[in-house]
Steps between C-alpha positions, in 0.01 A plus 500: 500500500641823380576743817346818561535821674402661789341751323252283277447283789331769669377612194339187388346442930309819447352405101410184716311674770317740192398154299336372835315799538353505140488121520300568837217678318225259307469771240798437358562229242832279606490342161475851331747612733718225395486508178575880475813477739652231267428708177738762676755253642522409128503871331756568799734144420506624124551873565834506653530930466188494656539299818804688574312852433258359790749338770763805422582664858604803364142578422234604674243257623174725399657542149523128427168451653402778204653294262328187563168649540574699162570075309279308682185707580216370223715173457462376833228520816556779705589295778799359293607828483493624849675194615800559233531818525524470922754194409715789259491718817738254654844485488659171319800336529530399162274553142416160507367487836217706446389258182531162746306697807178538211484124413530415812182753580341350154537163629375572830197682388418185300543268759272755725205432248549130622539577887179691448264182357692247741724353232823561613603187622408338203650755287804492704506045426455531175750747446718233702406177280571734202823546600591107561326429175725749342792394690460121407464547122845670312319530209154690619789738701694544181206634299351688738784674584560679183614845572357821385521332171240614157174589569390175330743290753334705783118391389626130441605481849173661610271267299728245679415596847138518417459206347694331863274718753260627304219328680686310743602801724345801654529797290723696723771207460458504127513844486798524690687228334431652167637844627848304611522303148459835307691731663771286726752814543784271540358269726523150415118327552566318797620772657222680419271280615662471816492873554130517442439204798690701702272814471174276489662380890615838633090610439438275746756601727703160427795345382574207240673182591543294142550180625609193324528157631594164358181370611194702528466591862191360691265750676682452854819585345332832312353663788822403756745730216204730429464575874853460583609765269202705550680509807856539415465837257218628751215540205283243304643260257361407175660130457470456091561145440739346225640126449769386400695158452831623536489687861605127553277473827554831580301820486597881436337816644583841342354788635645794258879463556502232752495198394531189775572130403494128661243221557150609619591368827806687580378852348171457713720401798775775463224761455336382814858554694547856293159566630604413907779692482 
């Protein structure tokens, strides 16, 4: 994960707090909302003078606000444009920081519309078993993961998508999924993917233990690492379940950056012991 300043850190809290506000009100249209702040994260990725113009420190914060009220009023809701133009205000670390802070918003918006209708959880699995389908197939990963590439590549791998969720998914995961293919920014899919279950945890105030065993763990086992870990990082953890033949009797937890290995007995065991220290 690329690091990031101070600056946008704080920058990017207080676009957070603004997005729950708006998100707060039932007037306003998450998926609209969405949809808009991912048309700008894309104008923004492409216009490279531009993004600068707006994160530029040497200018004042009312001015840039000016300018985006001056490109995006008419295009956009004016929600979408009070929220930019208060995220301009800030001061950013870096040009590219202010681009990742509005998919990230985009994203969460979306995944808003699905906290709303009590979907979230299943959004946030089948974003999951997307990602292990995706992950166990080279070829599905190399064809999806084309690039910016033509216009025509960037349909093909849309039609693709729909024709594998269409359906088969709620339309919030589809619709994020199809936003990733099209317009990765760099991002390889898995990672992607990975990023987007991390934001569908954090809106319920949780963290994500991927989890892959030898051996798929019985319901005994699930609860003891759910509850033991739930204990260990002092929040909730979401235990997304993978299997897989060659943890050779084992199992591995990661939990972002940590990632803890051995047989189910001795990682239950040892976190038990972390836990009585």
């Amino acid at each position: 994960m690329r690091a990031v300043g101070s600056a946008s850190r704080e920058a990017l809290a207080s676009a957070r707090e603004r997005l729950s506000v708006l998100a707060g009100s039932t007037s306003v249209d998450t998926t609209v909302l969405s949809d808009e702040l991912a048309s700008v994260t894309a104008l923004l990725d492409r216009e490279v003078g531009l993004r600068r113009t707006l994160t530029d420190p040497s200018q004042p914060g009312e001015a840039k606000a000016g300018l985006v009220g001056r490109l995006l009023t008419g295009q956009v809701g004016g929600e979408t444009v009070d929220l930019i133009s208060g995220m301009v205000r800030s001061r950013w670390s870096a040009p590219r920081d202010l681009v990742d802070a509005l998919e990230e918003l985009a994203d969460t918006a979306e995944l808003t519309s699905a906290e709303r209708d009590g979907t979230l959880d299943t959004v946030e699995d089948e974003l999951f078993r997307f990602s292990r389908i995706v992950a166990s197939s080279p070829e599905l990963r190399a064809t999806l993961a084309g690039g910016k590439g033509s216009e025509e590549n960037r349909e093909a791998r849309a039609l693709l998508i729909r024709r594998l969720l269409g359906g088969r998914t709620r339309p919030v995961t589809e619709r994020l999924v199809l936003r990733l293919v099209q317009h990765p920014r760099g991002r390889s899919l898995e990672g992607g993917l990975e990023s987007l279950s991390r934001i569908a945890a954090e809106r319920r105030n949780r963290s994500v233990a991927v989890v892959t065993s030898a051996v798929p763990l019985d319901e005994t086992q699930r609860r003891r690492l759910g509850e033991a870990l739930g204990r260990l990082y002092g929040r909730p953890v979401q235990l997304n379940l993978d299997v897989d033949p060659r943890v050779l009797g084992g199992i591995s937890v990661r939990i972002g950056d940590e990632v803890i290995q051995g047989t189910i007995a001795q990682r239950l065991d040892e976190v038990s012991r972390r836990l009585g220290d």
